[in-house]
TORMAR-677760 format. One record per residue (C-alpha): x, y, z; residue in one letter. Coordinates in nm, 2 decimals. Layout:
@u->X | v->Y | w->Z | code->a $
...
***
This chain:
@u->-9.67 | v->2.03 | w->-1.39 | code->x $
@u->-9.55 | v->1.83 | w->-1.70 | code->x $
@u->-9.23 | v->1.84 | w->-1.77 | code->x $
@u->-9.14 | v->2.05 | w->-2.12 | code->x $
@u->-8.80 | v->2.11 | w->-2.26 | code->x $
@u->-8.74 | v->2.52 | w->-2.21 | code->x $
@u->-8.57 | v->2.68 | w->-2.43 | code->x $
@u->-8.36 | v->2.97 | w->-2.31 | code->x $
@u->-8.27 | v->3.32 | w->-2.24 | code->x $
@u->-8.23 | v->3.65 | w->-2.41 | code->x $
@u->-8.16 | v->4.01 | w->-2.29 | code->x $
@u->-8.48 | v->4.24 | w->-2.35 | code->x $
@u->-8.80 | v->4.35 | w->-2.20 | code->x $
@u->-9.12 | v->4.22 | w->-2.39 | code->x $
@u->-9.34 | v->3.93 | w->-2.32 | code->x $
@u->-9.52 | v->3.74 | w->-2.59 | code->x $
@u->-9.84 | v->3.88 | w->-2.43 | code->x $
@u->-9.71 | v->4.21 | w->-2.49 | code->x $
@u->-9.70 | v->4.29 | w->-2.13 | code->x $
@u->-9.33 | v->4.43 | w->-2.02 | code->x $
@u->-9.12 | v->4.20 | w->-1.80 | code->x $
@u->-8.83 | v->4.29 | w->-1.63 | code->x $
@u->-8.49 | v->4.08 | w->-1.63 | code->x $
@u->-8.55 | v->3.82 | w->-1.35 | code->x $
@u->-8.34 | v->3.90 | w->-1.05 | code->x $
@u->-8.32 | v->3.61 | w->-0.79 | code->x $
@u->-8.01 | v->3.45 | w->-0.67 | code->x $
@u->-8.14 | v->3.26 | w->-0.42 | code->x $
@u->-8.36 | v->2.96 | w->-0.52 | code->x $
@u->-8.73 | v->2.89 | w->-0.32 | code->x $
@u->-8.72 | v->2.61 | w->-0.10 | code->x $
@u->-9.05 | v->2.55 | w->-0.20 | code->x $
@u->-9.13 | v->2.31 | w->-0.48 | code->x $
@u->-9.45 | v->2.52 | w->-0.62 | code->x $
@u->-9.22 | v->2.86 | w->-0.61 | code->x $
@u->-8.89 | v->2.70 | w->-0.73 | code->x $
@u->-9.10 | v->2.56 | w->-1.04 | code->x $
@u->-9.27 | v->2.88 | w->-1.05 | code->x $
@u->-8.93 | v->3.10 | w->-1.09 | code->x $
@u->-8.81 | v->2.83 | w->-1.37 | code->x $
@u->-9.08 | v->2.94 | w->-1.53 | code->x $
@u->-9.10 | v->3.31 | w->-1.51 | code->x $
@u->-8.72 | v->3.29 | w->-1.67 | code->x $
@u->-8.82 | v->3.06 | w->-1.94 | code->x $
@u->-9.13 | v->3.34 | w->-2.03 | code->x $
@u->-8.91 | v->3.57 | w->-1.99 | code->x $
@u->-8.67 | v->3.40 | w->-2.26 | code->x $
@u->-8.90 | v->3.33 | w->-2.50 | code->x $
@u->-8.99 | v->3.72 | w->-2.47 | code->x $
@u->-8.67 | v->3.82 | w->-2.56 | code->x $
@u->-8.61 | v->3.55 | w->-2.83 | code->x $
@u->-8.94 | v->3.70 | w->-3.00 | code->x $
@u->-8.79 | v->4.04 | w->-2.94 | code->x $
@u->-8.49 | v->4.01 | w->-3.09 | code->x $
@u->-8.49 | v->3.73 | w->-3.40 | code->x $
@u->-8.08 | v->3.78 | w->-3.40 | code->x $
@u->-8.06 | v->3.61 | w->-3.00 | code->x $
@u->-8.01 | v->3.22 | w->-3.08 | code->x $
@u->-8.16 | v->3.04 | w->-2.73 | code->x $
@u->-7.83 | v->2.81 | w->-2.62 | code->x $
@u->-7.94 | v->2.45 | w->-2.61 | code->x $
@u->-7.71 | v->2.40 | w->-2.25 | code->x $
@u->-8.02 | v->2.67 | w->-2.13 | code->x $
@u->-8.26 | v->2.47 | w->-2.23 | code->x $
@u->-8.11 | v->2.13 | w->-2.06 | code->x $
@u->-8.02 | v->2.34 | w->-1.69 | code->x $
@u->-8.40 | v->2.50 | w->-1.70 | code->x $
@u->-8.52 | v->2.13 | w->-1.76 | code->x $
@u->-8.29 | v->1.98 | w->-1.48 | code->x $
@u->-8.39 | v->2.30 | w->-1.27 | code->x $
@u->-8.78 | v->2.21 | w->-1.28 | code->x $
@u->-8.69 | v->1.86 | w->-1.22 | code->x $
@u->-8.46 | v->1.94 | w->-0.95 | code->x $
@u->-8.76 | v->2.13 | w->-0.80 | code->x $
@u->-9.00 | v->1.87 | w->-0.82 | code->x $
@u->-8.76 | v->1.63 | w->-0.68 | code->x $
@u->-8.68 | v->1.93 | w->-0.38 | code->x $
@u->-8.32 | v->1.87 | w->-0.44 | code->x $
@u->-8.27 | v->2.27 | w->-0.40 | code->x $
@u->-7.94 | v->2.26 | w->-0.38 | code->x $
@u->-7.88 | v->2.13 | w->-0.75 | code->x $
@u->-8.15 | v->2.35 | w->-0.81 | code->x $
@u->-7.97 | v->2.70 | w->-0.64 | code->x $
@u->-7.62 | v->2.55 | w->-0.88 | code->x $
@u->-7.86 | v->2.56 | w->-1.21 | code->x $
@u->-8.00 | v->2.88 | w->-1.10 | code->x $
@u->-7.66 | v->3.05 | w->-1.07 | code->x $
@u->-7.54 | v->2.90 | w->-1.43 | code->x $
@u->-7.86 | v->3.05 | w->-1.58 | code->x $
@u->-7.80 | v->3.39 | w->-1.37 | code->x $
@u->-7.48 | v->3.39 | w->-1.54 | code->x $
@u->-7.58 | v->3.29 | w->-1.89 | code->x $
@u->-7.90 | v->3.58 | w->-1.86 | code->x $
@u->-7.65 | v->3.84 | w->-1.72 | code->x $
@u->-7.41 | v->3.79 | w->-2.04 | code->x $
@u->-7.64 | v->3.68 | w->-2.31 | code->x $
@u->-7.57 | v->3.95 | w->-2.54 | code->x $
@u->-7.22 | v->3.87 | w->-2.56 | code->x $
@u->-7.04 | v->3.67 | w->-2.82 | code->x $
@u->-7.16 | v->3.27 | w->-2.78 | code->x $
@u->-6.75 | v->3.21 | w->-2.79 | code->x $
@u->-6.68 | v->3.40 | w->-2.47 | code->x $
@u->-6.87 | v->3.06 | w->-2.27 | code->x $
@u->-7.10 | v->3.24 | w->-2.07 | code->x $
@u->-7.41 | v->3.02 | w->-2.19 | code->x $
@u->-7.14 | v->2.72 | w->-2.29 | code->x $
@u->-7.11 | v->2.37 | w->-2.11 | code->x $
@u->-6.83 | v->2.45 | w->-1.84 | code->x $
@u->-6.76 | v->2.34 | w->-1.49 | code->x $
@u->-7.09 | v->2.52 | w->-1.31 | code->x $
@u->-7.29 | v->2.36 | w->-1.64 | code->x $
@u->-7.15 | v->2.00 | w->-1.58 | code->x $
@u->-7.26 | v->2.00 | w->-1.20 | code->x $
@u->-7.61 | v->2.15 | w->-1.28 | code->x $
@u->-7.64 | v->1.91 | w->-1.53 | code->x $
@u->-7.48 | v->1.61 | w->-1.35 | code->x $
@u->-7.44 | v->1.69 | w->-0.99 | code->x $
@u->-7.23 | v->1.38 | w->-0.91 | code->x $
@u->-6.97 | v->1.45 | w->-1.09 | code->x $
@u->-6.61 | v->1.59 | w->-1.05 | code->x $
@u->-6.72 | v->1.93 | w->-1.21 | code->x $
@u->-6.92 | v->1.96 | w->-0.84 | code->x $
@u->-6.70 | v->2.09 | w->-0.55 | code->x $
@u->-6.72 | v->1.88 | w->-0.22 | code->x $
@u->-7.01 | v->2.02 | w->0.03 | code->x $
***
């Protein structure tokens, strides 16, 4: 699968297909490479569903970087860098809607280690 900056994700419930989709719901990541890849791409669908939905919902660059460093992570079946971008994008997706300045889809802590997993921002296994 070739790698592809994603873009995002948006509250809503209407694929570009026109099919309905419902607001992924996993916490836990796959620990298979095929179905960890496979969930990073069902949110990024999922996204772009919502971004089509609703023209007012900007897609957050820092989504875009974790969903490309999730699929990597996959690939490289590092799953536990993958299972830290997972839960930053969980908690972008849950809080989209809200105001950008509130930092739910903003570079903080759980962003830096998804981003850079050997840095400080990453608590000690």
């Amino acid at each position: 699968m070739g790698r592809r900056l994603v873009a995002a994700v948006v509250l809503g419930v209407v694929a570009a297909s026109g099919a309905a989709l419902a607001q992924p719901a996993v916490t836990t990541i796959p620990t298979d490479p095929a179905a960890c890849s496979k969930l990073n791409e069902q949110l990024y669908a999922w996204a772009e569903a919502q971004e089509k939905k609703n023209k007012k919902l900007i897609i957050p660059r820092e989504f875009a970087r974790v969903s490309a460093d999730l699929d990597e992570a996959c690939g490289d079946k590092d799953f536990k860098k993958a299972q830290v971008a997972l839960d930053w994008m969980n908690n972008c997706i849950k809080n989209y809607t809200k105001p950008y300045k509130l930092g739910f889809c903003q570079r903080d802590k759980k962003y830096f280690c998804a981003v850079l997993p050997g840095t400080d921002a990453c608590p000690n296994p």
